[in-house]
Steps between C-alpha positions, in 0.01 A plus 500: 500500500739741703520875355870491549545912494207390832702333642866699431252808708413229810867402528634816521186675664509238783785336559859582493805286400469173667584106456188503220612816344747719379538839288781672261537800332661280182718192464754464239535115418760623212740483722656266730470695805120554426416156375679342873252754706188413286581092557536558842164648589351266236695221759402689805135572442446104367664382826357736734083431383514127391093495478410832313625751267732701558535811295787816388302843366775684294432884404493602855626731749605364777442848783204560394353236288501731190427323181731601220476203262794315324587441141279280349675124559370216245770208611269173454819322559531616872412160625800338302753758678334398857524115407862559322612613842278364813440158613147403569387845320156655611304551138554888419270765284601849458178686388483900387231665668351800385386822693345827361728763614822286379620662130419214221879320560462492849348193673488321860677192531335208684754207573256141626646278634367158525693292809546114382511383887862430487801687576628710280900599442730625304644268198812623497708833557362833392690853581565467917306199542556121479359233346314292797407828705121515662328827517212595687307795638608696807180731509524716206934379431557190272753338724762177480432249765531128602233344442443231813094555555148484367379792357169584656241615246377841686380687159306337322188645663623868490592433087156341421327793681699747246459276236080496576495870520668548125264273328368665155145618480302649224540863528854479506524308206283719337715830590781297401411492152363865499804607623665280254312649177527834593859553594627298186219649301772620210645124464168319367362379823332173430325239796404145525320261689618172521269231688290773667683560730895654393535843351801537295576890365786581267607802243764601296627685191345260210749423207407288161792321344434325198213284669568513857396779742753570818499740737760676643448756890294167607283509820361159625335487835278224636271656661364260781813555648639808430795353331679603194614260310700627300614910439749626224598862334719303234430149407244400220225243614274268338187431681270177389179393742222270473210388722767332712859640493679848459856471332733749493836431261770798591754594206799686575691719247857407436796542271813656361611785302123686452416138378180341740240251576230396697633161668207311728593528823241331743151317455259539775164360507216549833278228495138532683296223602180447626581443838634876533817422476763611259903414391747694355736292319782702364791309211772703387524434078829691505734445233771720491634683195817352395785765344823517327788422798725779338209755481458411858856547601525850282127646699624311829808675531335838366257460787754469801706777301163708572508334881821612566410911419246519688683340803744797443217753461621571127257648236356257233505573116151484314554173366596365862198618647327365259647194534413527890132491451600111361750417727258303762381329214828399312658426819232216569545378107857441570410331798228242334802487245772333728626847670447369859690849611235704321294399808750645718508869325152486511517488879767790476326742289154504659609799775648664187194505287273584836686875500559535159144464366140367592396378176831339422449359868154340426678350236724320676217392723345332212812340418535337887157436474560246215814411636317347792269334329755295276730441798257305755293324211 
């Protein structure tokens, strides 16, 4: 089994950017400029190393090779965006990798990807590039080009040699879940086992409702490889394991007028087996909340009235800001309600909330976060 933060170290200790490998300081796939440039090294890297993986680290200087971590990114729906908009698509997984010096929200991106022996394009037209176009890799540039020859298969040596040298051992496992216990050592740290040979770790702030227990500042890290599986500051958790499995059901907190609930949001379930192997199958059990259309209309248009100050720098009354800690929130409502321009001012606010405050920012993180995940299910 390959300690991925292992192998993140041999990639950028030995090699730099090449036709098996690329890094980024972020990527923004919110956007449409963001979303063309991540297809088209996700095109370029699949064409360009037909026989092995091919892989993007994210969290990274690129002078130095400076690891400064990322937001944590939980899209299990990734792979429907790269099918949605790439013929013959590569199969995609976006992992979060933890390191020690990184603060708790901060993680390493890993991007695999998994060439299907086929050329792979573009589906149709994204931002500055059309549907049909080829991309490969010019060195360390993701580059358009006709394609007219074989590809010769001249990495897959170098990339099983990396891949060799990260394998997991013992003692890192073990520090892995030292590590684990100790620096989350105020959230409950708990461990298990499962088929003697994967370590799963988790913790978080425990909270009894009637007769279930959630958690909410959740931690879970699989050990083995040094990936979190899943990080939040905000979100209430249920956790459920047996011998065999390790579920994980996400709620997120949502409403109008100081009136909430938990909605289920996602369902994920890791599955071991005997053979050292494991599966993550992830099912979104969204159902969104369904409001009054004139209560929508009335907090709609009171939300771009909001908008519209702070694009002309104007000072907010109490209730206003207040208001402004929901807006991310009742923005997306409208939007699961029929408001297909809520998405839009959504898109427009986010450099407003960025200056104006970073905990009404993280907010509105949460908010795209769930976006996402109801947009590509």
């Amino acid at each position: 089994m390959i300690n991925k933060r292992l192998l993140i170290k041999n990639l950028l200790a030995h090699n730099d950017e090449n036709s098996f490998y690329d890094k980024k300081r972020k990527i923004d796939i919110g956007f449409k400029e963001g979303k063309a440039k991540f297809l088209k090294h996700i095109c370029a890297l699949s064409n360009s190393n037909p026989k092995n993986n091919s892989y993007i680290v994210i969290g990274v200087e690129d002078e130095d090779n400076k690891i400064i971590g990322v937001d944590f990114f939980d899209d299990s729906k990734i792979q429907n965006l790269i099918n949605a908009y790439l013929t013959n698509p590569p199969i995609v997984q976006y992992e979060n990798i933890s390191f020690p010096h990184l603060p708790d929200n901060k993680v390493v991106g890993l991007v695999t990807i998994r060439p299907n022996d086929k050329i792979t394009s573009l589906r149709k037209n994204i931002w500055k590039y059309y549907g049909g176009s080829v991309f490969f890799r010019d060195g360390s540039i993701s580059m358009p080009k006709v394609f007219d020859i074989e590809i010769k298969d001249v990495n897959s040596k170098i990339v099983a040699a990396i891949e060799t040298h990260a394998q997991n051992n013992i003692e890192h496992t073990l520090d892995g879940v030292f590590d684990f216990m100790q620096t989350r050592k105020d959230y409950e740290p708990h461990y298990k086992v499962f088929k003697e040979f994967f370590v799963m770790c988790w913790a978080g702030q425990k909270k009894q409702v009637k007769n279930e227990t959630f958690y909410s500042r959740v931690d879970i890290e699989l050990i083995n490889e040094q990936v979190r599986l899943f990080y939040s500051a905000l979100d209430e958790v249920s956790i459920y394991y047996d011998d065999n499995t390790f579920k994980i059901v996400e709620y997120v907190k949502l409403g109008l007028q100081d009136s909430f609930k938990y909605y289920p949001l996602e369902e994920t379930i890791i599955s071991f087996f005997e053979n050292v192997n494991y599966s993550i199958d992830t099912t979104l059990i969204f159902e969104p909340p369904q409001f009054d259309r004139k209560i929508l209309h009335h907090i709609f248009n009171a939300n771009n009235a909001i908008l519209e100050k702070l694009n002309k720098g104007l000072s907010l009354t109490k209730r206003e800001i207040n208001d402004l800690n929901n807006l991310p929130a009742t923005y997306l409502i409208c939007y699961l309600n029929g408001f297909d321009i809520a998405i839009e001012k959504l898109t427009e606010i986010k450099p407003l909330l960025k200056a104006y405050n970073s905990d009404v920012y993280q907010l509105y993180k949460q908010t795209i976060r769930i976006l996402r995940k109801v947009k590509y299910s």
